[in-house]
C-alpha positions in Angstrom: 0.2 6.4 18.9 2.3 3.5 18.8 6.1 4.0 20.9 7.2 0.5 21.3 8.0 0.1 17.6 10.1 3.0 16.8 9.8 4.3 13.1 10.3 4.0 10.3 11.7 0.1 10.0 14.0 -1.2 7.0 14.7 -5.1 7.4 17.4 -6.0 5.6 18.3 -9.6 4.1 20.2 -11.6 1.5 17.2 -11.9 -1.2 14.9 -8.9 0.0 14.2 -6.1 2.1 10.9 -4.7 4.0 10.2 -1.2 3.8 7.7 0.7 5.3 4.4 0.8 2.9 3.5 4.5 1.6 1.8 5.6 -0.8 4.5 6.0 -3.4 4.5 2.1 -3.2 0.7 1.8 -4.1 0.9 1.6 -7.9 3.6 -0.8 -8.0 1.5 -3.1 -5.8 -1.7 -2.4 -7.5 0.4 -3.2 -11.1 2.0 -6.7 -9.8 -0.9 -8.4 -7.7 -3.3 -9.2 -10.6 -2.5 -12.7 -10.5 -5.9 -14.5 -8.8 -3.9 -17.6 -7.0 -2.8 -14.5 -5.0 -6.1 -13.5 -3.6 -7.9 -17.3 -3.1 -7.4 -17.0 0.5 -7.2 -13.2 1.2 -9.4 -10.5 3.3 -9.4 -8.5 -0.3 -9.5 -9.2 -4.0 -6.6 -7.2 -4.9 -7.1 -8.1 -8.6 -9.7 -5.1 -8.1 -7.5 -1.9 -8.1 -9.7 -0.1 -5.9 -10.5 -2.8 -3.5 -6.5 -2.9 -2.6 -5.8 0.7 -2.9 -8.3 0.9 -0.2 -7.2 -1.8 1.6 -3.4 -0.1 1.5 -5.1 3.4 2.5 -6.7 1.8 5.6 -3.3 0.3 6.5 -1.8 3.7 6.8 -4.7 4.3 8.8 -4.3 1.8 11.2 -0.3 2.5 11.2 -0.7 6.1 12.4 -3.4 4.6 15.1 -0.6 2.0 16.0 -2.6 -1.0 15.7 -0.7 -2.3 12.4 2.8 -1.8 10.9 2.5 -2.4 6.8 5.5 -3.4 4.9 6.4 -3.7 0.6 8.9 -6.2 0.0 11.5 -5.5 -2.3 13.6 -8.3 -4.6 17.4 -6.7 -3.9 18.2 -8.3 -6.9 15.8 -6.4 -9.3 15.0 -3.1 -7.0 11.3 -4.5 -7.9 7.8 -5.1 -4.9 7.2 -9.0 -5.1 4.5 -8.3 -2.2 3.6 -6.9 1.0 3.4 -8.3 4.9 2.3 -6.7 8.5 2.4 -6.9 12.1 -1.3 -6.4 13.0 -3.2 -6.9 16.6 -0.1 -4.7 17.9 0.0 -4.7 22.1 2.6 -3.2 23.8 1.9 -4.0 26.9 1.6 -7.4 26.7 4.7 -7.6 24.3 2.7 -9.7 21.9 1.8 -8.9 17.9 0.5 -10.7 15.0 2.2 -11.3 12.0 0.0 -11.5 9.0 -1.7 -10.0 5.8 1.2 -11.9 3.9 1.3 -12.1 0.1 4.1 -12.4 -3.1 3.7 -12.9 -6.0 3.7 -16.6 -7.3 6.6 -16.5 -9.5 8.6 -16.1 -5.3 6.6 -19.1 -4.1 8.6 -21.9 -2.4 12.0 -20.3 -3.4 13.3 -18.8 -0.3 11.8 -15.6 0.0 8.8 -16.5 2.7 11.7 -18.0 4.7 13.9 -14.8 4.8 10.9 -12.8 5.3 9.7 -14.2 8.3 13.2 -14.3 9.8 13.9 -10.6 9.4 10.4 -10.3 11.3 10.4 -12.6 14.2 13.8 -11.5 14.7 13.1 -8.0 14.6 10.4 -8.9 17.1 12.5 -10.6 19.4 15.5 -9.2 19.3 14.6 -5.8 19.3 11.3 -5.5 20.5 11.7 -8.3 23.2 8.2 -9.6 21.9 7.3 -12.5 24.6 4.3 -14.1 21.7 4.1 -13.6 18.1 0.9 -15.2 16.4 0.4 -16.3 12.9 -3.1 -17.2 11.7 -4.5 -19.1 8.6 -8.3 -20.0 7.6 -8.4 -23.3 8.6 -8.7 -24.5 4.6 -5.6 -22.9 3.7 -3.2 -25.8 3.7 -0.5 -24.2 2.1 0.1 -21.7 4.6 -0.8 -23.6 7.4 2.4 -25.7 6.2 3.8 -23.0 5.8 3.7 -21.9 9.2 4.3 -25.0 11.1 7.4 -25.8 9.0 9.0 -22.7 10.0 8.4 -23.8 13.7 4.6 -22.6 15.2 2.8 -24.4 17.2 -0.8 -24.8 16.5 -2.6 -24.0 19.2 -6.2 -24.9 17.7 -8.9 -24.0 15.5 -11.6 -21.0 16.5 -14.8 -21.7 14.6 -17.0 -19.3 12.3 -14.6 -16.5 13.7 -15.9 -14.6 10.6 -17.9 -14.6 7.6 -16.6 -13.4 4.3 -18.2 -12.9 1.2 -21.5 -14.6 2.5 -19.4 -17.5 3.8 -18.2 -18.6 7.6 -14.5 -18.9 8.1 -12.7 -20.9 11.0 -9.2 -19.5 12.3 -6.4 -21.8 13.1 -4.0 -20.0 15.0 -0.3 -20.6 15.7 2.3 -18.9 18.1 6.0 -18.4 18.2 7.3 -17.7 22.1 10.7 -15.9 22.7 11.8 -19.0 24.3 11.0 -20.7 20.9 13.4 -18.6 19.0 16.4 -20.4 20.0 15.0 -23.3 18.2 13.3 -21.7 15.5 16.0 -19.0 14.4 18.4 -21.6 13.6 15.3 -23.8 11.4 14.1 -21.2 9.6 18.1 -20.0 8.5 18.4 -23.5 7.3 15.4 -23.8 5.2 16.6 -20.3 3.4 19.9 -21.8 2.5 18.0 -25.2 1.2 15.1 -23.2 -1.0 16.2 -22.7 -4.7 17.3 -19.7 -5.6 15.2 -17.9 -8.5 16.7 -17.4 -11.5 17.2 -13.4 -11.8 
């Protein structure tokens, strides 16, 4: 079991809030993730109910093993899941985790929310976990989130080839890191482009 992260963890922001996954969550997730644009670039269809209520089970899995950390996140506004996030490849003793297994639903896109997200994250990691790397992945053909992740600060550190194949098909990796000597520059980034996104009309 996991004792560098102590449970359970609510991250609190303007927008939204991360709360542990369980599986009182599960429906609610299952019922908003039908949209495909979702899925294009994900390890699961989760348009296929039993697909992602597997994929949640095995999340709990891995939580009580201490290898991953699974999160819903809630609209404060509305009470209501707009998607779900994770630290994964968890190593306490080298003070380094991913972050990763990111998704919302489209109607959040580009307004904010990703922004706030990762902030209450990265600063959880380094502020109270005194995480020395964080590392944020992408398949190397997912532009948008590759953008993603170097506007809010990354640095690429290069592209891992046929890492995996999925569904019949080779992948490549690009991977990206955050440092805790980074923060200091990326903190400050990242609460700018939150006030700068539009807000969502409620």
């Amino acid at each position: 079991m996991n004792t560098w992260i102590n449970l359970p963890i609510q991250l609190d922001g303007e927008k939204l809030k991360l709360l542990p996954l369980n599986e009182e969550y599960f429906d609610e997730l299952i019922a908003v993730s039908k949209h495909p644009l979702i899925w294009t670039y994900m390890p699961v269809n989760g348009t296929q109910p039993a697909l992602l209520r597997n994929a949640l089970n095995e999340a709990l899995q891995k939580r009580d093993k201490g290898e991953q950390y699974p999160f819903v996140v809630v609209n404060k506004a509305t009470g209501k899941l707009i998607g779900s996030t994770r630290f994964l490849q968890i190593n306490p003793e080298h003070r380094n985790l991913e972050i990763g297994y990111t998704w919302y639903l489209p109607d959040y896109w580009g307004k904010g929310y990703n922004e706030e997200c990762k902030w209450l994250l990265l600063k959880y990691c380094f502020e109270v976990l005194n995480t020395v790397r964080v590392q944020l992945i992408a398949w190397d053909k997912n532009l948008r989130s590759r953008q993603t992740i170097e506007r809010i600060g990354a640095t690429f550190e290069g592209i891992q080839r046929n890492v995996i194949i999925r569904n019949g098909e080779k992948r490549s990796i690009a991977y990206y890191s955050i440092l805790d000597e980074d923060w200091k520059m990326v903190e400050p980034k990242l609460k700018k482009m939150m006030t700068e996104r539009q807000r969502p009309n409620q």
